[in-house]
C-alpha positions in Angstrom: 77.9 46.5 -31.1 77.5 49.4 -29.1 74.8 49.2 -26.3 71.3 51.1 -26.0 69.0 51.7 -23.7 66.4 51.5 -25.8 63.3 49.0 -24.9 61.6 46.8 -27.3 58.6 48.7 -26.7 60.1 51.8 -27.9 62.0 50.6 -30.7 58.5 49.3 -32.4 56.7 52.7 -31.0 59.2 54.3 -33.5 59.2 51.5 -36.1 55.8 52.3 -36.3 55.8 56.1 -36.5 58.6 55.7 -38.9 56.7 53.5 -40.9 53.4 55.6 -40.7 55.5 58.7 -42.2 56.7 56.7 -45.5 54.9 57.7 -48.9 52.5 60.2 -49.4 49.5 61.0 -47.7 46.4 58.9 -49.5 44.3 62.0 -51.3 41.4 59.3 -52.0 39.5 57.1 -49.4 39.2 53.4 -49.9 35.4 53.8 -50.6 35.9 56.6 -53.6 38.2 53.8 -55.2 36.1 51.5 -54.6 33.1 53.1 -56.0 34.9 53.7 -59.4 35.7 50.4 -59.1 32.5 48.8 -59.1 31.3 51.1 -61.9 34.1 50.0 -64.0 32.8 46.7 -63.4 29.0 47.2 -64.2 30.0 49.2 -67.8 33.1 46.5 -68.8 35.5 49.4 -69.3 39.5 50.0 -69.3 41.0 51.3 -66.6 41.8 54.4 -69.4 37.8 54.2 -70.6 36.3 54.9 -66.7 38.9 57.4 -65.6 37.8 59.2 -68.9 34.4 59.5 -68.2 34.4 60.0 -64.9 36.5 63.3 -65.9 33.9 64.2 -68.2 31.6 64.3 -65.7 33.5 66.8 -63.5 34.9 64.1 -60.8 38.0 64.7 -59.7 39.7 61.6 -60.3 43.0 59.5 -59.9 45.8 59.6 -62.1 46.0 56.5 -64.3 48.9 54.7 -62.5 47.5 55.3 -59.0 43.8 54.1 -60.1 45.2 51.1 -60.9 48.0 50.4 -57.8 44.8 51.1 -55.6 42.5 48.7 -57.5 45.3 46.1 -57.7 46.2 46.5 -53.9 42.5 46.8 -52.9 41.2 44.2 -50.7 39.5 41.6 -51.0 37.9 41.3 -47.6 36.7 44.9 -47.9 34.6 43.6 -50.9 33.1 40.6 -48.9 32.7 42.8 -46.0 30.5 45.2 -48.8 28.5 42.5 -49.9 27.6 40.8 -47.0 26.3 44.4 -45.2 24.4 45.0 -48.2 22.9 41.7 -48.2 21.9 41.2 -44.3 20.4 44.7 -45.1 18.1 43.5 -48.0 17.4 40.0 -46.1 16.5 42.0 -42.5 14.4 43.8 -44.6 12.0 40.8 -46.0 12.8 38.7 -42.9 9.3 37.4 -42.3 9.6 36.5 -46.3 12.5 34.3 -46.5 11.6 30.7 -47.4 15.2 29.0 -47.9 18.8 29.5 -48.5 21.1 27.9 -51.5 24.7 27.9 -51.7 25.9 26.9 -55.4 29.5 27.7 -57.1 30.2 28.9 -60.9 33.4 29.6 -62.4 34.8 32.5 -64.5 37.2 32.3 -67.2 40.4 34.8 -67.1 43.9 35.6 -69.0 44.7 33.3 -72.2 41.8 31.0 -72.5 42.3 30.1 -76.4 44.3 27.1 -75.7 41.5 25.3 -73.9 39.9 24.9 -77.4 42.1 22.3 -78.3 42.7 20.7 -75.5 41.0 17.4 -74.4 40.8 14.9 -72.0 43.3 15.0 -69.0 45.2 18.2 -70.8 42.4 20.8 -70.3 42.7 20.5 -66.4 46.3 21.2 -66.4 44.9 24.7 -67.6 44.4 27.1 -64.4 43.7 30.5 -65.7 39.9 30.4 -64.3 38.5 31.0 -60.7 35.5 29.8 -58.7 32.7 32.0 -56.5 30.8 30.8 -53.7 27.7 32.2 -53.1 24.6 31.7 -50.6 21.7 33.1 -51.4 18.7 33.7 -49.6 15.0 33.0 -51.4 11.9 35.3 -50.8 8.6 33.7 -51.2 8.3 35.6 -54.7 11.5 34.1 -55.5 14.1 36.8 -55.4 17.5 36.1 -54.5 19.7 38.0 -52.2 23.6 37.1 -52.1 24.5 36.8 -48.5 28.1 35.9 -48.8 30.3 34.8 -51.0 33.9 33.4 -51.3 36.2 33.6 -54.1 39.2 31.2 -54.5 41.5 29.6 -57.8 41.3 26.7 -59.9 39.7 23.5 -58.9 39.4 24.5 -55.3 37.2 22.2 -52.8 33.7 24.0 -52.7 33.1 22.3 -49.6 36.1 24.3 -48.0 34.6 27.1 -49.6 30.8 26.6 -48.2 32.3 26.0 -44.7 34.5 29.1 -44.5 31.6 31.2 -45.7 29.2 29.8 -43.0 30.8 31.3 -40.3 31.2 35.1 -41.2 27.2 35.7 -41.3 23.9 35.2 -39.3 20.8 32.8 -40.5 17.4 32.9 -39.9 16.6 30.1 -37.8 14.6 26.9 -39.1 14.5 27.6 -42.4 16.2 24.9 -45.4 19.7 25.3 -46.8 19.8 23.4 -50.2 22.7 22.3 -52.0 23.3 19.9 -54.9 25.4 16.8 -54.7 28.5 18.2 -55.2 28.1 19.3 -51.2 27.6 15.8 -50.0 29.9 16.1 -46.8 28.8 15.3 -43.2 30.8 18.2 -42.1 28.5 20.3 -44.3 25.5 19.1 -42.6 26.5 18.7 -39.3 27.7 22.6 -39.9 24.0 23.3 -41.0 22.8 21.8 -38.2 24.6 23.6 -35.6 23.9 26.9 -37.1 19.9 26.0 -36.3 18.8 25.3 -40.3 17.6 22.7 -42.2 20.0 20.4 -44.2 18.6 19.6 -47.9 21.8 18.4 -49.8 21.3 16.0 -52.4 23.2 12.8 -51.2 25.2 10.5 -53.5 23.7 7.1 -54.4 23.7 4.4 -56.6 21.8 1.0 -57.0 24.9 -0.7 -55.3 26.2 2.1 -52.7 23.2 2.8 -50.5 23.2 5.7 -47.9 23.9 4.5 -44.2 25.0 8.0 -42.4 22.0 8.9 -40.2 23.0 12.7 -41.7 23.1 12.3 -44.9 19.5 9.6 -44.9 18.2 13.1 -43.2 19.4 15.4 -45.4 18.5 13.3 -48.6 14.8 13.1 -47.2 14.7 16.3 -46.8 16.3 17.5 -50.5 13.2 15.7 -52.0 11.1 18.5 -50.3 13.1 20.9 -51.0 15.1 20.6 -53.5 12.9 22.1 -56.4 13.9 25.4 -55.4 17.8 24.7 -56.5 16.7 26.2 -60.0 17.0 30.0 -58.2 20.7 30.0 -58.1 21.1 28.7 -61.4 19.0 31.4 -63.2 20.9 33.8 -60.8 24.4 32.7 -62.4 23.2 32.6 -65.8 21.6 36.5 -65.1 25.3 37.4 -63.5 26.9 36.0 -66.6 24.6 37.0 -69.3 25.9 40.8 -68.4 29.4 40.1 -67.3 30.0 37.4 -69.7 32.0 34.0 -68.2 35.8 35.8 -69.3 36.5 39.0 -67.1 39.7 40.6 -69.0 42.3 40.5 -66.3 45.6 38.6 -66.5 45.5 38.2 -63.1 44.3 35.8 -60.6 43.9 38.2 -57.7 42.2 40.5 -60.0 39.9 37.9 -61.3 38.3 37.5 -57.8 38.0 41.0 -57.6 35.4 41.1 -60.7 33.8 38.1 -59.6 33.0 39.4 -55.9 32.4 42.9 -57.5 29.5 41.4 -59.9 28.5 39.9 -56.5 27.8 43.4 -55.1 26.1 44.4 -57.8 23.5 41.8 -58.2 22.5 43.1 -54.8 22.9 46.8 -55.5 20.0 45.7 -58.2 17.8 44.3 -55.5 18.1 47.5 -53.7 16.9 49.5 -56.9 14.4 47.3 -57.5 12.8 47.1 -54.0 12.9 50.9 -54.1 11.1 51.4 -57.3 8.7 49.1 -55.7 8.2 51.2 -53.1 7.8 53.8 -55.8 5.5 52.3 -57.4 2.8 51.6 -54.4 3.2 55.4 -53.7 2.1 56.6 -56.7 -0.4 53.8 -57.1 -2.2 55.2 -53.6 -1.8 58.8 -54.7 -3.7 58.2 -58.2 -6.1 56.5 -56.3 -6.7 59.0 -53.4 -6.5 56.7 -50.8 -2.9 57.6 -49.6 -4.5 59.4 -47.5 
């Protein structure tokens, strides 16, 4: 082989401009993409149905095959990073309000999911074509919820995992309870909690002939019969999610599938954000019709 005198450092220098010079130019920014994106979502279209009426609209719009590259190529940590701005936004906003946190999974259907109606037993968990969301949520005293963060994984992943990689990518409000059902009974979890300055309130396994020895999980136990009742937020928070999205998203993807779910996500908390504002709407013209705005 013939020698150079090429460095290492200037052979990646012009890997790297080569590499910057392949393809054409992007004509649309991440966020444009993304913002069609999430309106798809909210209205359950096509990819052919959104393009459409964007168009009719008069928005300049993508072509059909690049739409969907972009979308299938998009992200995912650009949609956590979305949801979890907008949701330290809405929860600095009513700091002095927050009253607890809860951290609960669901699951969302996706692809062929006929054959799970006649499958039983053993069989039906053989059947993968569904994914799971993480979500914490933080509770006002008037009882709305505010998705924090969230993590999206596939089938029959550990929801503990899940919890603990999602606790370290935001900031809590100091002292206040983080509830969780049984199905996050790991001293990990709590000693996690702990550390991060709240208050663990995880319902504890136990039976009549297993009692509960860790010192962690006799604390956390104690203090899930204080707290506890407020587990119901989450659960009327999935069911809200699901009664508009349904529990099948129409992707054959898995990838995809995560994508929707994070995306419905975003939306719950772009709804907070209207509905804060039309309550600031609302006080305004109150005071006005009453003449004391002034």
């Amino acid at each position: 082989m013939r020698r150079t005198t090429m460095s290492f450092k200037e052979i990646n220098c012009e890997g790297k401009r080569r590499n910057d010079k392949r393809g054409r130019p992007r004509k649309y920014q991440d966020s444009f993409i993304l913002a069609i994106f999430l309106y798809q979502t909210l209205k359950q279209y096509s990819y052919r149905e959104v393009l459409q009426e964007l168009k009719q609209l008069g928005h300049e719009i993508p072509s059909l095959n690049d739409y969907y590259y972009r979308v299938r190529h998009l992200d995912e940590g650009i949609l956590k990073l979305l949801l979890e701005k907008v949701g330290q936004y809405l929860a600095g906003k009513n700091k002095d309000k927050i009253r607890c946190y809860i951290a609960d999974a669901t699951g969302f259907a996706y692809g062929d999911i006929y054959n799970l109606n006649w499958r039983l037993g053993t069989e039906i968990r053989s059947v993968k074509s569904h994914i799971r969301l993480e979500v914490v949520i933080a509770v006002d005293d008037e009882d709305n919820a505010v998705i924090i963060v969230c993590e999206a994984s596939g089938a029959y992943a550990s929801e503990v995992k899940m919890l603990y990689r999602a606790l370290n990518r935001v900031d809590f409000i100091k002292g206040l309870p983080f509830i969780a059902d049984r199905g996050y009974d790991s001293v990990n979890i709590i000693q996690k909690i702990l550390d991060i300055g709240l208050i663990p309130a995880i319902k504890v396994k136990e039976t009549f002939r297993m009692r509960i020895r860790h010192p962690l999980r006799r604390l956390s136990n104690q203090n899930w019969s204080e707290y506890g009742k407020k587990r119901y937020r989450i659960e009327s928070l999935f069911g809200n999610i699901k009664n508009k999205a349904n529990s099948v998203f129409r992707a054959k993807r898995e990838n995809m599938a995560k994508k929707l779910a994070i995306a419905w996500a975003i939306l719950w908390n772009f709804c907070m954000i209207l509905t804060f504002l039309f309550y600031i709407l609302f006080v305004l013209i109150e005071c006005l019709i009453s003449k004391n705005f002034f």
